[in-house]
N, CA, C and O of each residue as an XYZ file, in Angstrom:
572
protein
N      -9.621      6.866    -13.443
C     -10.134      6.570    -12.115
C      -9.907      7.779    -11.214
O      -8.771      8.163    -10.935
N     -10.660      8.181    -10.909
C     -11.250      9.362     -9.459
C     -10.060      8.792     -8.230
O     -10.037      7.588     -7.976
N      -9.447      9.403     -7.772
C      -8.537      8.929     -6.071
C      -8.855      9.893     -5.222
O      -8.313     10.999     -5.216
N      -9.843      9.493     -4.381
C     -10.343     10.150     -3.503
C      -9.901     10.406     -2.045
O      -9.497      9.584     -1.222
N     -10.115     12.075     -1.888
C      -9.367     12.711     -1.279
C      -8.785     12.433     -0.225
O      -7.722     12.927      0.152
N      -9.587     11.428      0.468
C      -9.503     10.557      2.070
C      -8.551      9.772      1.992
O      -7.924      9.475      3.009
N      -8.137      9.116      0.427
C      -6.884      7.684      0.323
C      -5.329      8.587      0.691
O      -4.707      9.342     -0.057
N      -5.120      8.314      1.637
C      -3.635      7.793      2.056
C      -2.707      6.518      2.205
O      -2.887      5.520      2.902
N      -1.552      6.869      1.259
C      -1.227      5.719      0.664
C       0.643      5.762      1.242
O       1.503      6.632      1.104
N       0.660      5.015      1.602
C       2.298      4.519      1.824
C       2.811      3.949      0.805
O       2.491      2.769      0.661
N       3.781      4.575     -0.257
C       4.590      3.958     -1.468
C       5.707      3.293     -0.951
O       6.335      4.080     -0.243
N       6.178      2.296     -0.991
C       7.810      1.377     -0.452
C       8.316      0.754     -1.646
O       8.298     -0.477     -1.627
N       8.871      1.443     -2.927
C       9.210      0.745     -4.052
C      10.804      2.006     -4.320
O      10.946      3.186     -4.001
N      11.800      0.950     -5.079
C      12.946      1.373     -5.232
C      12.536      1.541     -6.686
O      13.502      1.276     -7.401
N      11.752      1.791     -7.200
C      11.434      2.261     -8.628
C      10.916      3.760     -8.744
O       9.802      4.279     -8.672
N      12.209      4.231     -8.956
C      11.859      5.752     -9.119
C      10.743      6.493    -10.085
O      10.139      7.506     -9.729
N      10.588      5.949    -11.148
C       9.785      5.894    -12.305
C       8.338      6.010    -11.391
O       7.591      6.970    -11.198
N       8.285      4.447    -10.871
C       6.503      4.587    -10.537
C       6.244      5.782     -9.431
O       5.112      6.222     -9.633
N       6.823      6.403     -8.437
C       7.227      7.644     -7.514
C       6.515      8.900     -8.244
O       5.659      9.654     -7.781
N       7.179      8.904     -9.643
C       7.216      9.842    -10.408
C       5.823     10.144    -11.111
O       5.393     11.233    -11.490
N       5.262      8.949    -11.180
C       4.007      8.737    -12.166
C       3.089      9.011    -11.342
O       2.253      9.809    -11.767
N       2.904      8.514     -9.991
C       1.917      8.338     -9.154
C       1.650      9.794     -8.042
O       0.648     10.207     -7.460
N       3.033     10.259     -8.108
C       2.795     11.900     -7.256
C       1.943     12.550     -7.716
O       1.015     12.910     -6.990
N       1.997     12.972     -9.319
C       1.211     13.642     -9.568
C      -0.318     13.591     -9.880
O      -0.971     14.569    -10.243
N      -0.729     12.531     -9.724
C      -1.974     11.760     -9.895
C      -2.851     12.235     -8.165
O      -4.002     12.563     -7.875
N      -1.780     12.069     -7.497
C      -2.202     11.890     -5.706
C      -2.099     13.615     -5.809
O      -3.207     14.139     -5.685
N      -1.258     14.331     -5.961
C      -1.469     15.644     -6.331
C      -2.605     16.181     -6.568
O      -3.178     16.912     -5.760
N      -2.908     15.974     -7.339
C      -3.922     16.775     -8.446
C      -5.370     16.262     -7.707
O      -6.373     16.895     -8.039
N      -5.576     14.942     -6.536
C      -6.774     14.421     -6.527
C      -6.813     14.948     -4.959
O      -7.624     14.273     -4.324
N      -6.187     15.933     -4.176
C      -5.793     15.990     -2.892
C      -5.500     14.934     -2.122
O      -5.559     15.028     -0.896
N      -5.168     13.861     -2.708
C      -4.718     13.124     -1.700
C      -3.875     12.835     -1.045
O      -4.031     13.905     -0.456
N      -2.777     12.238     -0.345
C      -1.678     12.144      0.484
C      -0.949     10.848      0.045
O      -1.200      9.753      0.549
N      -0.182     11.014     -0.767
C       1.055      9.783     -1.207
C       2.791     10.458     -0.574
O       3.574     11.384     -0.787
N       2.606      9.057      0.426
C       4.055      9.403      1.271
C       5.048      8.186      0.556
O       4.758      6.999      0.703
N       6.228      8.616     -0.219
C       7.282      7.468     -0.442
C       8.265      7.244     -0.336
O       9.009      8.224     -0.298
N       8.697      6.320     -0.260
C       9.625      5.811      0.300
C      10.562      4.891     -0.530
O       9.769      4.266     -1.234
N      11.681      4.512     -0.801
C      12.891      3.697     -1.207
C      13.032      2.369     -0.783
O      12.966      1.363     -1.490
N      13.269      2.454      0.653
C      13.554      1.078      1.167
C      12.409      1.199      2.639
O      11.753      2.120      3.126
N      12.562      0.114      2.891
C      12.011     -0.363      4.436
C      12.889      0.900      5.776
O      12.435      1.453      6.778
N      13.753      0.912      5.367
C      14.272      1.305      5.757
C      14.089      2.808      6.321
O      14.220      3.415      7.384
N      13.725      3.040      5.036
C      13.598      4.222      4.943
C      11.998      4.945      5.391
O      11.582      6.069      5.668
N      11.679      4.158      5.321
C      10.193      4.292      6.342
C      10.070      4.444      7.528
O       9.489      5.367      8.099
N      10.694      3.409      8.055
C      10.729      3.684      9.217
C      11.422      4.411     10.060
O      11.297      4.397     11.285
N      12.242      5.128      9.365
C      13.055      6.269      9.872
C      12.626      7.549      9.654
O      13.164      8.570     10.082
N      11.338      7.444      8.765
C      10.692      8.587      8.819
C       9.281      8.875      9.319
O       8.818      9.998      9.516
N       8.605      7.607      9.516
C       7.496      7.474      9.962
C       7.318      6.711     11.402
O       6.164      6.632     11.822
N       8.158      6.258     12.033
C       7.958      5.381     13.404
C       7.133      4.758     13.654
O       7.527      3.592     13.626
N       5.768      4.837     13.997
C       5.276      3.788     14.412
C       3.762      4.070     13.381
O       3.239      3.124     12.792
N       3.307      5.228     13.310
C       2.845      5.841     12.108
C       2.383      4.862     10.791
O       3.278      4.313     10.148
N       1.247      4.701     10.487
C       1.445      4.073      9.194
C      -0.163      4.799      8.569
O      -1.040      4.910      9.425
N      -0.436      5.170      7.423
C      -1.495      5.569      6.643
C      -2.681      4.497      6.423
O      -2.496      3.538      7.172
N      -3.306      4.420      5.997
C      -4.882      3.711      5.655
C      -4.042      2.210      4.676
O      -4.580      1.111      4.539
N      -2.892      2.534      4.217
C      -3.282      1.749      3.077
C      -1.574      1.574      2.664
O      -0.707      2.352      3.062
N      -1.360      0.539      1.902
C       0.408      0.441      1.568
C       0.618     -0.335      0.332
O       0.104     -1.431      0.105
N       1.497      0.384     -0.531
C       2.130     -0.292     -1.573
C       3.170     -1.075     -1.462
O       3.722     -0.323     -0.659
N       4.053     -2.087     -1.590
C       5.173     -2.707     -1.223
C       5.837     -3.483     -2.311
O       5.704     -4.707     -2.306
N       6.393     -3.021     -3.049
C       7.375     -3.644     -3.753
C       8.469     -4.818     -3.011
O       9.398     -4.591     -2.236
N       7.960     -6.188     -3.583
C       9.030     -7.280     -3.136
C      10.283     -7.102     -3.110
O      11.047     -7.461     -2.213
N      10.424     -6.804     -3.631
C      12.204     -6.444     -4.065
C      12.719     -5.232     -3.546
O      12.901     -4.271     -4.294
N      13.012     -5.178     -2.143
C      13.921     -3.403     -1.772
C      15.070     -3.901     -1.578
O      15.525     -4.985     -1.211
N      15.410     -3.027     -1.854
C      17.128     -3.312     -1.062
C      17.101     -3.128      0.527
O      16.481     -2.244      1.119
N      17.982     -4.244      1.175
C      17.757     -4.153      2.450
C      16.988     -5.005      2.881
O      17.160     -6.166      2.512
N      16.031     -4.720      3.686
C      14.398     -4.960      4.304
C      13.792     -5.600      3.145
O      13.480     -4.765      2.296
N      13.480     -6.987      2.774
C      12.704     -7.298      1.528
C      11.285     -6.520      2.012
O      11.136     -5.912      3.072
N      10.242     -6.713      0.896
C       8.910     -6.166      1.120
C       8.219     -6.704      1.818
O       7.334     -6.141      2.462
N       8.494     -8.036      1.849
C       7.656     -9.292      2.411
C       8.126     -9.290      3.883
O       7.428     -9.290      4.897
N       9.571     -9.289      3.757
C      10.047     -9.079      5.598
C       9.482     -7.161      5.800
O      10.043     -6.994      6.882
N       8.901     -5.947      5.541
C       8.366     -5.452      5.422
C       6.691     -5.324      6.070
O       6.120     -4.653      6.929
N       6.328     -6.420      5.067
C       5.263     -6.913      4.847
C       4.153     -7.155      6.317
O       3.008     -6.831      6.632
N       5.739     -8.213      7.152
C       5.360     -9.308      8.334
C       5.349     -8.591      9.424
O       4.747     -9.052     10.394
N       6.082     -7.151      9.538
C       6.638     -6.261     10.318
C       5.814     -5.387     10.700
O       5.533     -5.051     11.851
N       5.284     -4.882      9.384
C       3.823     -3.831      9.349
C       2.294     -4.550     10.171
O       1.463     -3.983     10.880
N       2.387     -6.092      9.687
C       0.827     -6.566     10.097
C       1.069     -6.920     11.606
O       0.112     -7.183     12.335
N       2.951     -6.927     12.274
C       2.580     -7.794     13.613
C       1.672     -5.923     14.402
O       1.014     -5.984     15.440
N       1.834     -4.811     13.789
C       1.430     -3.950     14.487
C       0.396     -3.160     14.154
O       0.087     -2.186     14.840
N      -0.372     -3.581     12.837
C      -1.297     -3.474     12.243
C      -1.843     -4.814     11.695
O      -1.426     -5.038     10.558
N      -2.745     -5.861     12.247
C      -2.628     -6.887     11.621
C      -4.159     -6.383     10.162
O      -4.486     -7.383      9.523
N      -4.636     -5.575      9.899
C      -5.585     -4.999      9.128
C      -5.251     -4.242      8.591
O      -6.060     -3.461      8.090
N      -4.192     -4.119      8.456
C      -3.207     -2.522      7.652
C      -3.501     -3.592      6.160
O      -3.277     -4.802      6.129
N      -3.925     -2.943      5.271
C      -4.238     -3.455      3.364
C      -3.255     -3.185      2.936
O      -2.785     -2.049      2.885
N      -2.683     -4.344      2.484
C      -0.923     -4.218      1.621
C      -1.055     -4.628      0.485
O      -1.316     -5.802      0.220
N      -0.872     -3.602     -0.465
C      -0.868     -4.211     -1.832
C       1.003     -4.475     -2.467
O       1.844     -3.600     -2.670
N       1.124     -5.827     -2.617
C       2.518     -6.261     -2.500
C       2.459     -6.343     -5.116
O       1.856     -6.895     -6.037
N       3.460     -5.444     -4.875
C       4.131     -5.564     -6.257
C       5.494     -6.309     -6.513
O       6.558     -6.012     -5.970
N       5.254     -7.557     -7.636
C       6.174     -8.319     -7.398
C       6.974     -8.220     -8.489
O       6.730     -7.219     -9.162
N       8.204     -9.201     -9.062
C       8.639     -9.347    -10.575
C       8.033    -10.299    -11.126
O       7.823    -11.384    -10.583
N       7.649     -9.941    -12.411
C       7.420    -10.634    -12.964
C       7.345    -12.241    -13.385
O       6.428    -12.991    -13.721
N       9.078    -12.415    -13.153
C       8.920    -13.836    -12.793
C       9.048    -14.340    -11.740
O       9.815    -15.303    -11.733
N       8.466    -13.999    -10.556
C       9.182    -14.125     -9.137
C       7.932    -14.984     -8.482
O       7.339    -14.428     -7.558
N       7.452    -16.395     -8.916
C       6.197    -16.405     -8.448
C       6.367    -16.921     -6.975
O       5.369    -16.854     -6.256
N       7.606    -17.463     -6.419
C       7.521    -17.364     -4.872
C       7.396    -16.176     -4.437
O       7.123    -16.233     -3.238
N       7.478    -14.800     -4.918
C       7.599    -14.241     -4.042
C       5.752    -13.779     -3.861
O       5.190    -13.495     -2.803
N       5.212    -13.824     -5.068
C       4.160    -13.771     -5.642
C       2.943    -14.870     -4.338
O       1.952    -14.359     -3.817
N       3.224    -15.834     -4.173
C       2.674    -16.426     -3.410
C       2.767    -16.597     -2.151
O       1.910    -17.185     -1.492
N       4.472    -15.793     -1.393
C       4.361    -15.929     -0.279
C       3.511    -14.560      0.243
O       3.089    -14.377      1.385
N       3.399    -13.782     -0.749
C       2.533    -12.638     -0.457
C       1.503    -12.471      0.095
O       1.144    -11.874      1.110
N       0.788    -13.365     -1.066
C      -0.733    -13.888     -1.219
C      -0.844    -14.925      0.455
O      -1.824    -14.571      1.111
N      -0.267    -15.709      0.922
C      -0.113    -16.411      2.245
C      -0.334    -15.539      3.010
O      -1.367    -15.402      3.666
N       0.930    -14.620      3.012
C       0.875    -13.770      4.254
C      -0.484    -12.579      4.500
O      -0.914    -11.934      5.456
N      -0.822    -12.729      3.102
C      -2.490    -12.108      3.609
C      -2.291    -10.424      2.662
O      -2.809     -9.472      3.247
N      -1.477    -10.058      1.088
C      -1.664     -9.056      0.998
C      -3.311     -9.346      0.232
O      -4.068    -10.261     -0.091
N      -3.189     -7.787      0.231
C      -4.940     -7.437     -0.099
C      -4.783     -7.719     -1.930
O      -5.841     -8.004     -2.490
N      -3.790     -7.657     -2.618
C      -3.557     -7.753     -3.640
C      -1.777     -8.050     -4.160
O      -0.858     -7.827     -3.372
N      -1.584     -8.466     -5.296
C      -0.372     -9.059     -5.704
C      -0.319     -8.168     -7.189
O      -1.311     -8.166     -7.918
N       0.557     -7.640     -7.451
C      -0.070     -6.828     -9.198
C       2.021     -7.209     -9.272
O       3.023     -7.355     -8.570
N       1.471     -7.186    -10.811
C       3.365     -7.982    -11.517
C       3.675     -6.389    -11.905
O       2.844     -5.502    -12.098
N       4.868     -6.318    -11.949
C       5.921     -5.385    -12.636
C       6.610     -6.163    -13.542
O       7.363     -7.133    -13.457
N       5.928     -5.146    -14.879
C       6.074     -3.210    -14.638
C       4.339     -2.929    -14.384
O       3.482     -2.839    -15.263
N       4.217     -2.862    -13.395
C       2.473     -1.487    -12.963
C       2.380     -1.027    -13.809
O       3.144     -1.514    -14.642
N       1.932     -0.412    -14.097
C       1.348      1.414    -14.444
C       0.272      1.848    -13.074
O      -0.581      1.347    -12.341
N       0.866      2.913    -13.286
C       0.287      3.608    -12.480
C      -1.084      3.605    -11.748
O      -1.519      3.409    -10.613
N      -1.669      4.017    -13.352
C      -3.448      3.790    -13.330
C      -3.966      2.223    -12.299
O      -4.776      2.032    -11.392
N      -2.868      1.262    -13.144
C      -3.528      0.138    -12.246
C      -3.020     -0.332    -10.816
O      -3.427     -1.300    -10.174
N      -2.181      0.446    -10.519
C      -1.688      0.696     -8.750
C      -3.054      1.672     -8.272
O      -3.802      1.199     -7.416
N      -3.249      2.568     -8.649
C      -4.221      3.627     -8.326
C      -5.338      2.676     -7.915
O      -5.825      2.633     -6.786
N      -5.791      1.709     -9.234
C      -7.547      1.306     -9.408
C      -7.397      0.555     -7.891
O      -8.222      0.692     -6.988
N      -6.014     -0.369     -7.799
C      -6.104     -1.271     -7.065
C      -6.162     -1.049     -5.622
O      -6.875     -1.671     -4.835
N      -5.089      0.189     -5.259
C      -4.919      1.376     -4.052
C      -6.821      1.593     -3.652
O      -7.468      1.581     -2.605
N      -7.022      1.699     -4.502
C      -8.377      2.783     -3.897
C      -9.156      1.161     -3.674
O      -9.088      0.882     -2.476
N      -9.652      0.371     -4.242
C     -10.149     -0.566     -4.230
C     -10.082     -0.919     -2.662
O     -10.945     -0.970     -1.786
N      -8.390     -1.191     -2.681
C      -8.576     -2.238     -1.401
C      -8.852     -1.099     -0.244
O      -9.374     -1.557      0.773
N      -8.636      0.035     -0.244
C      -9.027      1.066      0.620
C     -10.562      1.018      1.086
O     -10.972      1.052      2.246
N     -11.175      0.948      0.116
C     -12.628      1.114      0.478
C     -13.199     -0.099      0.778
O     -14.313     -0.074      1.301
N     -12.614     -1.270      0.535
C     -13.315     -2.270      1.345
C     -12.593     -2.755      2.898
O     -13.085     -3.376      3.840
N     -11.137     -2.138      2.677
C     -10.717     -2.080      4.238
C     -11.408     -1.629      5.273
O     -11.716     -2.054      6.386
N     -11.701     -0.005      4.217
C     -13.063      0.701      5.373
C     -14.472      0.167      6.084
O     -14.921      0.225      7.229
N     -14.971     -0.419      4.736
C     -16.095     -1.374      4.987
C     -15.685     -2.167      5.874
O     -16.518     -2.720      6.592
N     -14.671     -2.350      5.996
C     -14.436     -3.944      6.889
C     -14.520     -3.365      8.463
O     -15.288     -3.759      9.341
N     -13.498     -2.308      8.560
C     -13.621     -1.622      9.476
C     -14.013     -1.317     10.641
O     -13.895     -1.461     11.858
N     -14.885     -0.503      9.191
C     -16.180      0.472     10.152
C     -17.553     -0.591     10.557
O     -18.330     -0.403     11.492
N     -17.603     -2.193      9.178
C     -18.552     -2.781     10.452
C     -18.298     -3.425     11.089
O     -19.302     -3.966     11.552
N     -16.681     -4.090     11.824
C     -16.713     -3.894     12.860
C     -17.350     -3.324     13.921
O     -18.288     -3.776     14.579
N     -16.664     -2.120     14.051
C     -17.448     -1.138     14.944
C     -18.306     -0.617     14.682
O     -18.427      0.560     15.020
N     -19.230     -1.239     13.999
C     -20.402     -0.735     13.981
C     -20.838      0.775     13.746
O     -20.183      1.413     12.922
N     -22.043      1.487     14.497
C     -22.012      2.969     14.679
C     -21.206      3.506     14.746
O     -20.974      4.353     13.883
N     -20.120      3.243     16.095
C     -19.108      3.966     16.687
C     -18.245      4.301     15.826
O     -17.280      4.929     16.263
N     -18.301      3.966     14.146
C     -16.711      3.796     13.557
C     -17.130      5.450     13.412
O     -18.219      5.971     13.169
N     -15.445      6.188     13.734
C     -14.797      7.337     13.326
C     -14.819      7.597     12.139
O     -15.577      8.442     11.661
N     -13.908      6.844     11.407
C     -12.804      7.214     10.697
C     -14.275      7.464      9.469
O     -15.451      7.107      9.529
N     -13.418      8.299      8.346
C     -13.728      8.808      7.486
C     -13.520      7.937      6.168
O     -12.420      7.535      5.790
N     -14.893      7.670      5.436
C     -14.609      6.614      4.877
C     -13.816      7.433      3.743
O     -13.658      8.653      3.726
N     -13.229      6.258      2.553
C     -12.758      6.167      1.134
C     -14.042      6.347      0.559
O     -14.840      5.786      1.310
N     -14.553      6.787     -0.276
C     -15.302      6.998     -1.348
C     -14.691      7.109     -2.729
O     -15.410      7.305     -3.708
């Protein structure tokens, strides 16, 4: 899968592994993957700041993903959260899906299918967007 150059992506997973897999993918495609550890740790580096698009692992230490999750939409309520859960965790799995992420994917990911899913919900966020606003939309779509 192509990750096109426009996707900016917010990573929030304490899984060093997927960090590792996914830099160089966002690398190589010019795109912009910013990550992060905990909730925590986001917001101490980004403030009020948030990218097109967000990964969120249920499980951080600290800040769950989901309390994360509720935090990001009261100030983006259209910010696309793709929430990664455990495997057997299906509350957490469904309070996800409630709270409105754009997608739910089980761990262990791979990469590829964080990517397909990243870009996916990106480009129909845009769509959603831009027809909103109609003509006027700015922003630069996902392709």
């Amino acid at each position: 899968m192509r990750i096109p150059t426009e996707l900016e992506v917010c990573l929030v997973a304490d899984d060093p592994a997927l960090h590792e897999q996914l830099r160089p993918l966002f690398l190589a495609a010019g795109a912009r993957l910013h990550g992060f550890d905990s909730a925590e740790a986001l917001f101490a580096a980004t403030g009020d700041a948030r990218p097109g698009c967000m990964a969120v692992s249920a499980a951080l230490p600290g800040m769950s993903g989901l309390e994360l999750m509720h935090a990001l939409q009261r100030h983006d309520p259209g910010l696309p959260v793709v929430v990664i859960v455990e495997s057997d965790d299906v509350d957490a799995a469904v309070a996800a899906v409630r709270m409105g992420a754009a997608e739910v994917l089980e761990q262990p990911v791979s990469a590829q299918r964080l990517v397909q899913s990243l870009v996916a919900v990106a480009r129909a966020c845009d769509r959603a967007r831009c027809g909103r606003q109609g003509p006027t939309c700015d922003r630069k779509p996902v392709r």
